[in-house]
PAZAPA-4460 file (N, C-alpha, C; in steps of 0.05 Angstrom, whole numbers, plus 32768, in hexadecimal, padded with zeros to 4 digits):
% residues 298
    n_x    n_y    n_z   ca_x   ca_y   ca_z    c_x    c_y    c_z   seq   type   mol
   7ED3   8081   7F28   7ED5   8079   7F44   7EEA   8063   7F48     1      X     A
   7EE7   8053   7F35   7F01   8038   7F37   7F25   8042   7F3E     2      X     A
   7F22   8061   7F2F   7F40   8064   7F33   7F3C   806E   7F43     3      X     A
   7F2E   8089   7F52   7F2C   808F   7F66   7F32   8079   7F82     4      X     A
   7F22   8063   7F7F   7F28   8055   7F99   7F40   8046   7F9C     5      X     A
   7F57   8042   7F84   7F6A   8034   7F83   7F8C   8045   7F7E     6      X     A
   7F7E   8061   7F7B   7F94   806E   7F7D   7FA8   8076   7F9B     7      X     A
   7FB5   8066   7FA2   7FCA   806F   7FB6   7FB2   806F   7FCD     8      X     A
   7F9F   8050   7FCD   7F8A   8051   7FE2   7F95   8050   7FFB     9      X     A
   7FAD   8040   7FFF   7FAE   803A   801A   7FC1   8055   8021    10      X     A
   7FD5   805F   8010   7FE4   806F   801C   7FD4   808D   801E    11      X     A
   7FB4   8094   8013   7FA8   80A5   8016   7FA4   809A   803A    12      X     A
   7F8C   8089   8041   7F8C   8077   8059   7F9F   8083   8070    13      X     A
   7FAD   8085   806C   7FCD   807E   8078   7FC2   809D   8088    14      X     A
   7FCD   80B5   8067   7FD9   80CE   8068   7FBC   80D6   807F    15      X     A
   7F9F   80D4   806D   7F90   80DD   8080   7F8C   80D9   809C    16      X     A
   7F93   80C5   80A7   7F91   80C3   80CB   7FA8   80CA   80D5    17      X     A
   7FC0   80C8   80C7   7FD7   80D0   80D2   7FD2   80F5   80D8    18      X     A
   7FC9   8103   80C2   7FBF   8115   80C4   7FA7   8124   80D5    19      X     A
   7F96   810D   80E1   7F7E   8113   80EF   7F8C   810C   810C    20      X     A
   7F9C   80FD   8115   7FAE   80F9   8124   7FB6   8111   8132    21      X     A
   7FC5   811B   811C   7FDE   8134   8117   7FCC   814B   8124    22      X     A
   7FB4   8151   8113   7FAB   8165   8115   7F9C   8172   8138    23      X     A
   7F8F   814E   8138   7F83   814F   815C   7F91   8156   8168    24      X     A
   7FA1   814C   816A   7FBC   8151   8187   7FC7   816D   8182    25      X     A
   7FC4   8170   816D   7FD0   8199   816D   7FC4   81A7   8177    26      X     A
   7FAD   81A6   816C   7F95   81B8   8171   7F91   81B5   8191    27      X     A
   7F89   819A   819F   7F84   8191   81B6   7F95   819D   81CB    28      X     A
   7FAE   818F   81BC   7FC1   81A1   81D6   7FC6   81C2   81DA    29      X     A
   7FC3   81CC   81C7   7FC3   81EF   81BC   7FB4   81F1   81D2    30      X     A
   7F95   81EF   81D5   7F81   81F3   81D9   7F7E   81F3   8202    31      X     A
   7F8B   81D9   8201   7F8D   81D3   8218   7FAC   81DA   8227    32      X     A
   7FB9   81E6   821F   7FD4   81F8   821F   7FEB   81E1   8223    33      X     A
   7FE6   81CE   8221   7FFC   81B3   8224   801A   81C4   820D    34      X     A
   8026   81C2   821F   8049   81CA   8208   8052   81AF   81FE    35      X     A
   804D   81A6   81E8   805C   819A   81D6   807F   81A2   81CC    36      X     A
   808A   8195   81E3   80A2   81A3   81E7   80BA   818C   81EA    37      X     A
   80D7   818F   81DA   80E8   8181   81E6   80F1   8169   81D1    38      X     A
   8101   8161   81C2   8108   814D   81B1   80FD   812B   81BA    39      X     A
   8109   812C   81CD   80FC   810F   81D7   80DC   810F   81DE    40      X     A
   80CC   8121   81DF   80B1   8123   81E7   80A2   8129   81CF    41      X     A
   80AC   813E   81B6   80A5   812F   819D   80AB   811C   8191    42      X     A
   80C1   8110   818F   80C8   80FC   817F   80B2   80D9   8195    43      X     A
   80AC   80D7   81AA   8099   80C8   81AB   807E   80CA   81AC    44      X     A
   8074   80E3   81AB   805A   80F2   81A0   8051   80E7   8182    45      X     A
   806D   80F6   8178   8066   80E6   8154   8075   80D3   814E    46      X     A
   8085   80BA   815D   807A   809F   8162   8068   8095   8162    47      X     A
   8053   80A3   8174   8039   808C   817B   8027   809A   816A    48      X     A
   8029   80B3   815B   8018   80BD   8149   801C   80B1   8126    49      X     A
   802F   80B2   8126   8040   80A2   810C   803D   8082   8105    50      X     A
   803C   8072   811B   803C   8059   811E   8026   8050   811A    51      X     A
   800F   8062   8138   7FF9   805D   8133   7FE4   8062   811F    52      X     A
   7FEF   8079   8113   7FDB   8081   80F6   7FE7   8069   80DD    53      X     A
   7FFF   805A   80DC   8002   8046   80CB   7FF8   802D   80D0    54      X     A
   7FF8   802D   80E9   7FE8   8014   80F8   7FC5   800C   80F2    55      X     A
   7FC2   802E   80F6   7FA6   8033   80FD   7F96   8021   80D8    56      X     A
   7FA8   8035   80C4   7FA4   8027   80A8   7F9F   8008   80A2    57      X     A
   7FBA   8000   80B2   7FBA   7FE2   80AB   7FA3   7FD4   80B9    58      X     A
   7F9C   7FDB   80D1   7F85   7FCE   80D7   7F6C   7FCB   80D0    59      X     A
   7F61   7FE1   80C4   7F4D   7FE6   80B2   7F4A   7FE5   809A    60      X     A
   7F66   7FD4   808A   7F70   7FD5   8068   7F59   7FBF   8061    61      X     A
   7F4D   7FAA   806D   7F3E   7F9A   8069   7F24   7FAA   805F    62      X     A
   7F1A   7FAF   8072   7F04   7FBF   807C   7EF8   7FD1   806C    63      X     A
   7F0E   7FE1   805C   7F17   7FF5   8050   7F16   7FEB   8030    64      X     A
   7F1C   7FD6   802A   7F20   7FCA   8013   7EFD   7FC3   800D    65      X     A
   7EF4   7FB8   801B   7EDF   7FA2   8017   7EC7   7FBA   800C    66      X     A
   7EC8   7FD3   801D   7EB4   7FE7   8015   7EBB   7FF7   8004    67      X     A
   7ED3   8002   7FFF   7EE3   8018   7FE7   7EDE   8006   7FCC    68      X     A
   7EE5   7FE4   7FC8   7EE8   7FDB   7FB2   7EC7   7FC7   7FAE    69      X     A
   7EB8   7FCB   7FC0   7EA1   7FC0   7FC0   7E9A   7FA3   7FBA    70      X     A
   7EB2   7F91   7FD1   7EC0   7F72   7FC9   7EA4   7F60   7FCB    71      X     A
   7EA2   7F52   7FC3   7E96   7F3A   7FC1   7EA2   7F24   7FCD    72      X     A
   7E9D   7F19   7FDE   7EAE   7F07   7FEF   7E9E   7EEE   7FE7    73      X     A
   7EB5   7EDD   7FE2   7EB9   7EC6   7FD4   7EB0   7EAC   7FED    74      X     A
   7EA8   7E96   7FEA   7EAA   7E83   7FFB   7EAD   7E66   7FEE    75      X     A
   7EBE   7E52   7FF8   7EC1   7E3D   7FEC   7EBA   7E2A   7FE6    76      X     A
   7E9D   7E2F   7FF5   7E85   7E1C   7FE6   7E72   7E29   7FCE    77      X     A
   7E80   7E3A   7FC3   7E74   7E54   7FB3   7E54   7E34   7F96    78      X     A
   7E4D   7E45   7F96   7E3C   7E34   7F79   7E4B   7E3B   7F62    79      X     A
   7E56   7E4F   7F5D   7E68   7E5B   7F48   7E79   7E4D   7F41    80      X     A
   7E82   7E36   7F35   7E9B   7E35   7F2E   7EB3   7E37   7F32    81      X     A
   7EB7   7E57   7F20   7ECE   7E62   7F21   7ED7   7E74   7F3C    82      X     A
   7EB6   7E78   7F4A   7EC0   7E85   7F5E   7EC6   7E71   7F6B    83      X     A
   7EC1   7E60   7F70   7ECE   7E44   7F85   7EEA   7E3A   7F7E    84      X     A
   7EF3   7E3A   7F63   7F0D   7E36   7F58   7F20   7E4D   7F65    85      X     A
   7F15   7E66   7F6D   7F2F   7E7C   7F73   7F2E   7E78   7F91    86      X     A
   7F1B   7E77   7F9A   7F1D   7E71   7FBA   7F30   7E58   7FC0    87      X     A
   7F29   7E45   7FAE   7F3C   7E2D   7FB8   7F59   7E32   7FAE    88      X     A
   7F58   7E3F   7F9A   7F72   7E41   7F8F   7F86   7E5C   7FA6    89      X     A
   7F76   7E68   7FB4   7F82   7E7A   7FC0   7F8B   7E6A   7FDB    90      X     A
   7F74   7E58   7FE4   7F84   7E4B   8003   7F94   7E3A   7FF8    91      X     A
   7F98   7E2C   7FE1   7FAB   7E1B   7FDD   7FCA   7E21   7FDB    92      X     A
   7FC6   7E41   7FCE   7FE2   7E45   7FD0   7FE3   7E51   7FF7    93      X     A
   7FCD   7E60   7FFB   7FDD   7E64   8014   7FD9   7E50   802A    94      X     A
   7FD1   7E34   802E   7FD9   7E17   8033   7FFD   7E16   802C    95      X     A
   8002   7E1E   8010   801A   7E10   800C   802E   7E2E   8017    96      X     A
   8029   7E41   8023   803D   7E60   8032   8034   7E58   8044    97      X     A
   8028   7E41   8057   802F   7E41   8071   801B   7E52   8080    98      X     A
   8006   7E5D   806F   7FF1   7E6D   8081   7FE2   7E61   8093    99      X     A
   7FD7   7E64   80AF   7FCA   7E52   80C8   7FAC   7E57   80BF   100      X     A
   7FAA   7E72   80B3   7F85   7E7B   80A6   7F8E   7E86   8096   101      X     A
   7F7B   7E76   807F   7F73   7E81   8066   7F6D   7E9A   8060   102      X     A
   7F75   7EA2   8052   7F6D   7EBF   804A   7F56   7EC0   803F   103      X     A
   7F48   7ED8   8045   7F2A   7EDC   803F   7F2F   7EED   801A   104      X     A
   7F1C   7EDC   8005   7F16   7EDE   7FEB   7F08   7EF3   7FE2   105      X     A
   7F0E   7F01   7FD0   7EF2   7F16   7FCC   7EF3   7F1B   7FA3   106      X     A
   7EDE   7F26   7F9E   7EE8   7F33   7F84   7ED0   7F4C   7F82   107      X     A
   7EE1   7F5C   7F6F   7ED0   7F75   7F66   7EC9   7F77   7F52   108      X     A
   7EB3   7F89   7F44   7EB2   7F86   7F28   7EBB   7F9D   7F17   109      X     A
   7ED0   7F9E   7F0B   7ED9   7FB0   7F07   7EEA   7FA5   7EE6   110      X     A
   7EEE   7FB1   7ECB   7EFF   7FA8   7EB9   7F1E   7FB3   7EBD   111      X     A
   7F24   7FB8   7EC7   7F42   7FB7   7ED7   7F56   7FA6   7EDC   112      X     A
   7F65   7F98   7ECF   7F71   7F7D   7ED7   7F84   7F80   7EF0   113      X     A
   7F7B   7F79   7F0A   7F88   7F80   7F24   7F7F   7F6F   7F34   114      X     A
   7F8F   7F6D   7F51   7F8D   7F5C   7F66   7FA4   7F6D   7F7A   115      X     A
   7F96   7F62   7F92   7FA4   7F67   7FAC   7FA1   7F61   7FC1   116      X     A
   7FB3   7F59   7FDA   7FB0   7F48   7FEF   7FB7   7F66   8005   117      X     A
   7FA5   7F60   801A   7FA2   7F70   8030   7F96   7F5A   804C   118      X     A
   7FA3   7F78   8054   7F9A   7F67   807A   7FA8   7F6C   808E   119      X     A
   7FA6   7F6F   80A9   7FB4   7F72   80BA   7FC7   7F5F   80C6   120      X     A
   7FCE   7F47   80B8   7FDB   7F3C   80C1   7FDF   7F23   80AC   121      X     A
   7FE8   7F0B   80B4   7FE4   7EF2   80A2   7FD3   7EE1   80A7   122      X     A
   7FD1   7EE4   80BC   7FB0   7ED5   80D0   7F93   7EE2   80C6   123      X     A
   7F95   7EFE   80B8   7F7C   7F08   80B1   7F7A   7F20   809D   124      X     A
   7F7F   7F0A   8086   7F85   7F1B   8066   7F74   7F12   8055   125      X     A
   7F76   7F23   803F   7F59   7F21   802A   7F6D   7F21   8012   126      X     A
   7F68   7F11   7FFC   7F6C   7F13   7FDC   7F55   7F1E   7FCC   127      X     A
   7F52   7F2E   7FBF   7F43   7F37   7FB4   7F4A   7F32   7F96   128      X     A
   7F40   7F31   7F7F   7F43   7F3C   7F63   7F2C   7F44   7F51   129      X     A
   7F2B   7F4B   7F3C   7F15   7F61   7F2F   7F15   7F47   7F1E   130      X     A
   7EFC   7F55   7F16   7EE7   7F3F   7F00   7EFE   7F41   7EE2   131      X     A
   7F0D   7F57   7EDB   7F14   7F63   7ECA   7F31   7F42   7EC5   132      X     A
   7F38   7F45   7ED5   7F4D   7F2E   7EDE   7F46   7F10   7ED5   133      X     A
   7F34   7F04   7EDF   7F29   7EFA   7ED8   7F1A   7EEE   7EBE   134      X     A
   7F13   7F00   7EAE   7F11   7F03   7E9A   7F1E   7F0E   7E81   135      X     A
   7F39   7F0E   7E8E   7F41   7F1B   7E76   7F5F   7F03   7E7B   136      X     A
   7F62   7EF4   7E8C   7F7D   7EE7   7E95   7F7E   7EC6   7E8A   137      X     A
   7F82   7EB9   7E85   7F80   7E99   7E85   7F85   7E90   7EA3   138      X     A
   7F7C   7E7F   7EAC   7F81   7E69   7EBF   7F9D   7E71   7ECB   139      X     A
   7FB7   7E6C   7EB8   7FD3   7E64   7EC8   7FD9   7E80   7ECF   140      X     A
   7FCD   7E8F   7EBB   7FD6   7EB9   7ECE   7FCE   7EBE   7EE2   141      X     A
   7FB1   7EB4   7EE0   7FA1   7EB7   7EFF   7FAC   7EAF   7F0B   142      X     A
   7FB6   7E94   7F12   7FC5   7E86   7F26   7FE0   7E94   7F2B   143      X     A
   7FF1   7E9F   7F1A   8002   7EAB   7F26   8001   7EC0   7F37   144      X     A
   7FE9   7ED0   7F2E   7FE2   7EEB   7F34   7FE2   7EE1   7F56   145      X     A
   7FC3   7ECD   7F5E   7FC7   7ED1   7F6F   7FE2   7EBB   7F88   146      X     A
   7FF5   7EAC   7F80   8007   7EA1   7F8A   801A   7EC3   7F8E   147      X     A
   801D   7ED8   7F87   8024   7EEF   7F7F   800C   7EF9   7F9B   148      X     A
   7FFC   7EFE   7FA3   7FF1   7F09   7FB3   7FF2   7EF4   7FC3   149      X     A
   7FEC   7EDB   7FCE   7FF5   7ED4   7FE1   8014   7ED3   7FEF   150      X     A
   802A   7ED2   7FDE   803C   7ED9   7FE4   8043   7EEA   7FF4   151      X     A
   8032   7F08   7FEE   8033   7F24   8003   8022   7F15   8016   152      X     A
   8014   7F0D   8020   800B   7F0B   8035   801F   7EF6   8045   153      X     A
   8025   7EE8   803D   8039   7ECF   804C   805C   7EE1   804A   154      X     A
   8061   7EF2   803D   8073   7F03   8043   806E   7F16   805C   155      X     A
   8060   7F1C   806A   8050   7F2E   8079   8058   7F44   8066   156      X     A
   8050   7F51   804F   8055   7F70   804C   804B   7F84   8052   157      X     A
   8030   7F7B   805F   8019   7F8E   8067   8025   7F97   8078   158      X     A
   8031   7F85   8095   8038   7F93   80A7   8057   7F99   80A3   159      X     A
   8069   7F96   8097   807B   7FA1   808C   8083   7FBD   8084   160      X     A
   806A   7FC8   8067   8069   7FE1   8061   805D   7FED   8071   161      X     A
   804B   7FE1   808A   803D   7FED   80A1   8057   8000   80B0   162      X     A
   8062   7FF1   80B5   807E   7FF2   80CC   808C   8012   80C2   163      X     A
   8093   800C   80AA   80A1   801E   8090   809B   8033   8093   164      X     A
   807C   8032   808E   806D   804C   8088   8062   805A   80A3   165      X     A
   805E   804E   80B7   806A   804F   80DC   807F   8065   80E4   166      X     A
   8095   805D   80D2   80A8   8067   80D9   80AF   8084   80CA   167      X     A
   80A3   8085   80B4   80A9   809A   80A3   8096   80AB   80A8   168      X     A
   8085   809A   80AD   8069   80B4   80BC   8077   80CA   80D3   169      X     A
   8091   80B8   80F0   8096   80C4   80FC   80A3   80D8   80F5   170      X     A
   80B8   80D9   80E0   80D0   80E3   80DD   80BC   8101   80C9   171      X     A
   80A9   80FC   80BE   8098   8113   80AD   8090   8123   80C0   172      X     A
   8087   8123   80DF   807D   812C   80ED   8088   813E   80FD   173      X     A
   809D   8129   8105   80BC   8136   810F   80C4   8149   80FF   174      X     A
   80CA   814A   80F1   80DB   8158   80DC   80C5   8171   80D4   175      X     A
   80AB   816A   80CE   8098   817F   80C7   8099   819A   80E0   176      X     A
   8097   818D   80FB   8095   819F   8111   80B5   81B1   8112   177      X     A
   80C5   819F   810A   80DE   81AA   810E   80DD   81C7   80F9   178      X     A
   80E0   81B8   80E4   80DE   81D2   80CD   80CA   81ED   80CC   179      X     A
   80AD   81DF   80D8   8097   81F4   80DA   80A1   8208   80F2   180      X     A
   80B3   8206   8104   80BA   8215   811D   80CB   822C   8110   181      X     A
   80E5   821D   8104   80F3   822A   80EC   80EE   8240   80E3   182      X     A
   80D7   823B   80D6   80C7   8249   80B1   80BF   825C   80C6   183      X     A
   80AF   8259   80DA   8099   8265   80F3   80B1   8278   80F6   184      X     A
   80C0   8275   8102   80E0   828D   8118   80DE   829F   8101   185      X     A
   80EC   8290   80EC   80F5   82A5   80D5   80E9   82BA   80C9   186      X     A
   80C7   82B3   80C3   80B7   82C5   80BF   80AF   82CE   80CE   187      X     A
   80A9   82CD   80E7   80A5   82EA   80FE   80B1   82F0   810F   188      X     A
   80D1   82E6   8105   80E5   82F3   8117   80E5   82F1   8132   189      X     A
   80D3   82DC   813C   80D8   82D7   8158   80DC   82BB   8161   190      X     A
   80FD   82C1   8169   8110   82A7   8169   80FA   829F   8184   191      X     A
   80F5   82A9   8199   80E7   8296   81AC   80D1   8289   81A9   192      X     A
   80BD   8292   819D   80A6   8290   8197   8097   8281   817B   193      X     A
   80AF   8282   816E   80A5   8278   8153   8097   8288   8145   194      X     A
   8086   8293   8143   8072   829C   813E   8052   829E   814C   195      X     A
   803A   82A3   8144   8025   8294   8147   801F   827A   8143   196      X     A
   8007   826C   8155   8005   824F   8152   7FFE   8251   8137   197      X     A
   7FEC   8258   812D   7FDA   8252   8119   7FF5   824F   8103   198      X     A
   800A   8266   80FF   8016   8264   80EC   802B   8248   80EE   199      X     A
   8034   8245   8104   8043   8222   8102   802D   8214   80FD   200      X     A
   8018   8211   810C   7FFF   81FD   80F8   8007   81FC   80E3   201      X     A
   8000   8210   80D6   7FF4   8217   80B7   8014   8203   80A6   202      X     A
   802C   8211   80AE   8040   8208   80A2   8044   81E9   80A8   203      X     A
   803A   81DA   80C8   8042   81CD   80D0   8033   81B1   80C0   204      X     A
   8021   81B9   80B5   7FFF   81A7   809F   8016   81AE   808D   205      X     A
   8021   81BC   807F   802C   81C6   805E   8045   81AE   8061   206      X     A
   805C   81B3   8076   806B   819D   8074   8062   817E   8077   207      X     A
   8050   817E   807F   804F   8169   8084   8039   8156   8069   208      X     A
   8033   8168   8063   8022   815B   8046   803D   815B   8028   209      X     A
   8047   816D   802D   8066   8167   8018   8076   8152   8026   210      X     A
   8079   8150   803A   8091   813D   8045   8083   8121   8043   211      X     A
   806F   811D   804E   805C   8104   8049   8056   80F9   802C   212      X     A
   805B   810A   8010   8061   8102   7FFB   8071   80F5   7FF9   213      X     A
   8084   8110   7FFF   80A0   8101   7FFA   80A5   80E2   8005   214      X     A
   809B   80DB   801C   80AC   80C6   802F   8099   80AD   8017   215      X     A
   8081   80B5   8013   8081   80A0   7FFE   8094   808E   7FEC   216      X     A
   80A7   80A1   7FE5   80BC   808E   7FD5   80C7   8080   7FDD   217      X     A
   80D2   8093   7FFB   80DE   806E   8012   80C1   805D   8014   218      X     A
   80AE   805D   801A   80A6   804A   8018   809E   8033   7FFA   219      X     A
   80A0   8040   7FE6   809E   8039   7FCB   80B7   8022   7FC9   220      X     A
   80DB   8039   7FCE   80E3   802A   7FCB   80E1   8008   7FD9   221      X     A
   80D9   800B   7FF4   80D7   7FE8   7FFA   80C4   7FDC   7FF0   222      X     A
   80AC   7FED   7FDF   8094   7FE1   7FD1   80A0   7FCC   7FC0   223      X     A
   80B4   7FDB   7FB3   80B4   7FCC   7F9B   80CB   7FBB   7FA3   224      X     A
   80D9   7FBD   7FB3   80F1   7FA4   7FBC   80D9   7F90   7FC5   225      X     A
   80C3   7F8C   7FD6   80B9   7F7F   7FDA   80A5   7F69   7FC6   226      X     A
   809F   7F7A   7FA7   808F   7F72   7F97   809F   7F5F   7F87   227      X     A
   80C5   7F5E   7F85   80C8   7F55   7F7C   80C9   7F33   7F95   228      X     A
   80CC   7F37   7FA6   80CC   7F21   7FBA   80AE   7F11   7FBF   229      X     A
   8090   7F21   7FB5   807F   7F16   7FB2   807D   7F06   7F97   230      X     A
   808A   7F0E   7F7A   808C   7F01   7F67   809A   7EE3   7F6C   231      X     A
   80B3   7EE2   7F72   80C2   7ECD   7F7F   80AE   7EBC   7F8B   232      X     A
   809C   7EC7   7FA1   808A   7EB9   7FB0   8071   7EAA   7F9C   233      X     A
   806C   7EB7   7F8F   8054   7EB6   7F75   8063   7E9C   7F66   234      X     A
   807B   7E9D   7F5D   8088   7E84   7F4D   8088   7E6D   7F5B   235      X     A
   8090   7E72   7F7B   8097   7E53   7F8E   807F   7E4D   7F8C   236      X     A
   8064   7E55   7F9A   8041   7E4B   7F98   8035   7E45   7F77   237      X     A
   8037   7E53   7F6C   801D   7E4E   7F4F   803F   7E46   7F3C   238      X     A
   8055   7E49   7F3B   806B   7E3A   7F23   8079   7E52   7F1A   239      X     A
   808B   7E55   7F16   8099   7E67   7F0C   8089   7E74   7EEB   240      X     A
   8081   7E62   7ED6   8077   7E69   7EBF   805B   7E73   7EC1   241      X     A
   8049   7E6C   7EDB   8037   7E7D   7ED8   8039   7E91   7EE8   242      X     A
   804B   7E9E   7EF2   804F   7EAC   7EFF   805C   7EC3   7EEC   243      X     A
   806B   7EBC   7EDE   8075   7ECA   7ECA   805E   7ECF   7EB2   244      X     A
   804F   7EBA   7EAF   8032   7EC0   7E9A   8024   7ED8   7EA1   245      X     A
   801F   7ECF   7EB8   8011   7EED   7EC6   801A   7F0B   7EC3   246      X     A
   802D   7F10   7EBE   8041   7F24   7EBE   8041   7F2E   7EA9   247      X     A
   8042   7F15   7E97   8041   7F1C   7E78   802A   7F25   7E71   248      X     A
   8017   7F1F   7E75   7FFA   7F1E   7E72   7FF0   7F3F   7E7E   249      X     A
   7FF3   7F49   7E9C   7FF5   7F5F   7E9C   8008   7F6C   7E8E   250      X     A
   801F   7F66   7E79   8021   7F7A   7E6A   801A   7F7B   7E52   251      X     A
   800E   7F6B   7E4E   7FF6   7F69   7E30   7FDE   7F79   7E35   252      X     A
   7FD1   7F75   7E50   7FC0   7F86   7E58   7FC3   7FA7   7E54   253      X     A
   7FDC   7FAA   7E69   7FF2   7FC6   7E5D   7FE5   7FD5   7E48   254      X     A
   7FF3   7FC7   7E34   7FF0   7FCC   7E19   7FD8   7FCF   7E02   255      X     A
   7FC1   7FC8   7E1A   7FA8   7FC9   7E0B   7F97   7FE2   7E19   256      X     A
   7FA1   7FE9   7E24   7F8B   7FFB   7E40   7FA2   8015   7E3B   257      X     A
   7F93   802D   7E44   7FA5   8042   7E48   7FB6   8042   7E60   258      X     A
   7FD1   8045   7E66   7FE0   8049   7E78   7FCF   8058   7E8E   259      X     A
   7FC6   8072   7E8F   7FBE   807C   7EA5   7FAE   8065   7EAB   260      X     A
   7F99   805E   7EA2   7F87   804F   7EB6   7F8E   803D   7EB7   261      X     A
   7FA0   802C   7EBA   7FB1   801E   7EC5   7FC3   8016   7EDA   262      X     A
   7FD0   802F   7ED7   7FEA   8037   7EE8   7FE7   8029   7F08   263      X     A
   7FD1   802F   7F14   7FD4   8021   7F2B   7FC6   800B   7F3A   264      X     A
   7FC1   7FEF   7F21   7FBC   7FDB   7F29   7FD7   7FD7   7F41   265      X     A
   7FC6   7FC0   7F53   7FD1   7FB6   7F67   7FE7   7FAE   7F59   266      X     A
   7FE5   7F8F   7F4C   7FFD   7F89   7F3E   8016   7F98   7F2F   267      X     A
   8004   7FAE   7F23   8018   7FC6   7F15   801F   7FC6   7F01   268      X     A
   801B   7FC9   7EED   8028   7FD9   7ED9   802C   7FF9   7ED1   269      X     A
   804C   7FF3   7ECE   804E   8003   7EDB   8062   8013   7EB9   270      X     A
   8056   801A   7EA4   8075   8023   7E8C   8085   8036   7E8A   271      X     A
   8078   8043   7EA1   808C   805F   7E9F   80A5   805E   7EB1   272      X     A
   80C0   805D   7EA6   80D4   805A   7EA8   80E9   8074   7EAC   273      X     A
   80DC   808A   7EB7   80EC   80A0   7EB8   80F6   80A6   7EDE   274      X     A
   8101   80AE   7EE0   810C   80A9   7EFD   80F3   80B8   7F12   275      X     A
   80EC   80D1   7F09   80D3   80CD   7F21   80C0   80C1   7F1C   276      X     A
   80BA   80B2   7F00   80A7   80A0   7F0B   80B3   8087   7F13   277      X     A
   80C5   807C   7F19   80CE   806B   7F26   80D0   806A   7F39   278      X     A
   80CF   8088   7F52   80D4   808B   7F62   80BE   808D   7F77   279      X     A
   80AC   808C   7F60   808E   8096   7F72   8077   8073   7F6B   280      X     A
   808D   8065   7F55   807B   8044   7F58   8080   8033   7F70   281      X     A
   8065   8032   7F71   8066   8010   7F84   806E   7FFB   7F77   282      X     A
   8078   7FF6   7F66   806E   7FDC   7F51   808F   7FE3   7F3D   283      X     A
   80A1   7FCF   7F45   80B5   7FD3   7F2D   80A6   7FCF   7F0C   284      X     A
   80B5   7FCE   7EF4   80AD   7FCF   7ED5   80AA   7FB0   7ED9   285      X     A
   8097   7FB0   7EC9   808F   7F8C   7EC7   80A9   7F7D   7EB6   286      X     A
   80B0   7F8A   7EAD   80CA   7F7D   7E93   80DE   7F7D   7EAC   287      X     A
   80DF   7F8D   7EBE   80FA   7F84   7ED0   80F8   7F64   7EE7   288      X     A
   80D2   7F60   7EE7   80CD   7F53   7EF3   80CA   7F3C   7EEC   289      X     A
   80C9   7F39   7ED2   80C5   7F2A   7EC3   80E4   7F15   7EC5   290      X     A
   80F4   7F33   7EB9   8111   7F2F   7EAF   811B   7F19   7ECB   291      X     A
   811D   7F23   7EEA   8129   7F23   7EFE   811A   7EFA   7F08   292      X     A
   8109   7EF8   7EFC   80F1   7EDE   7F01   8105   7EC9   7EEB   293      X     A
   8108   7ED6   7ECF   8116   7EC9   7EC4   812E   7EBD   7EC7   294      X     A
   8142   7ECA   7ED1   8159   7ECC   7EDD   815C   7EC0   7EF5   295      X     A
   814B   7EC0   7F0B   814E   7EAF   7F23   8147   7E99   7F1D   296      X     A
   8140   7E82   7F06   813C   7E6F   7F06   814C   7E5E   7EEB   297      X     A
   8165   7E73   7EE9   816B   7E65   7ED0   8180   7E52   7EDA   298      X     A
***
C-alpha cells in the first residue's frame, strides 16, 4: 500500500478529475444535444476544464495527503521531544522564507526515507516526513531535508506546477478532441459527421489518456528545474553542508534498499540514468544535485 499511495499520487489526482470533468460535460452535452462546436468555444471549454481539474487537485493535495499517507499531525507543544524538535525546526526555517503562517507538521509511519511539502498555497501548507527518515537520518540531514521542503513552499511550487499542469491539461484535451474527430472521419468515411458519438468518445478517452502521459514530461521537466531551486533554498535555511548531508545520506539510503521501492520518494532518488527515465523523473540524479550545491558555493 505505501507505494501504491505515493506513486505519481498527485498526478493520478490530477488525471482522475480532469477526466471526471472531461467525461461529464461529454456525456451531458451529447445527451442534452448542446454542439460542442468551434475553436474558440473549445479551447475555453478545456480552459476551465484543464485549469480547473489542476486546481481542483491542488486544493484538496492537503486533504488528500493527510488520509492517503495516514499523517499524524504534529503540534508544538508536543510531550515528545523529537516531535517538538521538528515542528520547531520546521517554523523556524519557514520564520526565516518569510512565511506569514506556519506550515502545518505531520509524520507517517512508514520505513521509507521521504518527506514532502503540500498545500494550496503558502498561507496553508503541510510538511510531512515518515518515521523511516527520522530514524534512519542524523539531526543535520533532517534539517536539510526539511529547509529542502520548506523551500518548495516559500518558492510557491505547488501553485506553480498547478499553473503548468493547468495548462497542459488544456492543450491534452484540445488536441485529444482534435485528433479523435480525425481518427472518427477516417474510419467511417464521413468527412461531415465524423463518425458515431460513441466512437469519438471511445477514441476521444484513448487520446487523451496517452497524451496526458505524455504531457507529464513537460511537467517533469519543470519538476526537476524546480528541485534544483528548492535545494539552493534547503542550503540558504538549514547551511549549505547539511543540506548537502541530506543528499548524501539519501544516497546511502539508495544503496541499501532496492531501487524500485524507492524510486519515488518525495525527495527522490532517483539512479536510473537512461533518457526515458530521465524524462519521466520528477527528481534530477542526486550526484547532479549534489554536484550543482557544490559548485554554487565554491
Amino acid at each position: 500500500m505505501a507505494i501504491a499511495k505515493r506513486i505519481f499520487f498527485f498526478a493520478v489526482v490530477n488525471i482522475l478529475v480532469v477526466l471526471t470533468l472531461s467525461i461529464s460535460v461529454s456525456i451531458i452535452s451529447h445527451f442534452l444535444g448542446i454542439e460542442l462546436s468551434g475553436m474558440g468555444g473549445l479551447l475555453i471549454l478545456y480552459s476551465v476544464l484543464g485549469m480547473g481539474g489542476a486546481f481542483v487537485s491542488l486544493f484538496i493535495s492537503k486533504w488528500m495527503a493527510k488520509r492517503a499517507f495516514g499523517l499524524q499531525m504534529l503540534e508544538a507543544r508536543s510531550q515528545n521531544p523529537q516531535e517538538r524538535t521538528l515542528v520547531e525546526m520546521v517554523h523556524r526555517m519557514a520564520k526565516q522564507a518569510g512565511l506569514k503562517t506556519m506550515p502545518e507538521v505531520g509524520i507517517y509511519n512508514s520505513q521509507e526515507v521521504n518527506a514532502f511539502a503540500t498545500g494550496p498555497s503558502k498561507n496553508n501548507s503541510l510538511v510531512a516526513v515518515s518515521s523511516g527518515l527520522l530514524n534512519h537520518m542524523d539531526a543535520d540531514a533532517v534539517e536539510g531535508v526539511i529547509g529542502h521542503e520548506v523551500a518548495h513552499i516559500a518558492n510557491g511550487d505547488m501553485v506553480t506546477l498547478t499553473l503548468i499542469q493547468g495548462i497542459v491539461n488544456t492543450v491534452v484535451l484540445l488536441v485529444s478532441r482534435i485528433l479523435a474527430t480525425l481518427v472518427a472521419n477516417a474510419l467511417s468515411g464521413d468527412r461531415e459527421g465524423g463518425g458515431s458519438y460513441w466512437m469519438q468518445f471511445g477514441l476521444y478517452m484513448a487520446f487523451q489518456m496517452i497524451l496526458g502521459i505524455l504531457g507529464t514530461v513537460v511537467v517533469n521537466f519543470f519538476s526537476r528545474w524546480r528541485e534544483y531551486r528548492a535545494d539552493a533554498g534547503g542550503a540558504r535555511y538549514a547551511g549549505r553542508e547539511k543540506m548537502i548531508s541530506a543528499l548524501r545520506a539519501l544516497s546511502r539510503n539508495h544503496e541499501m534498499y532496492n531501487e524500485k521501492d524507492q524510486a519515488f520518494a518525495s525527495m527522490k532518488i532517483n539512479g536510473k540514468t537512461g533518457t526515458l527515465a530521465a524524462l519521466f523523473s520528477t527528481h534530477p540524479p542526486l550526484e547532479q544535485r549534489i554536484h550543482r550545491l557544490e559548485k554554487s558555493y565554491r
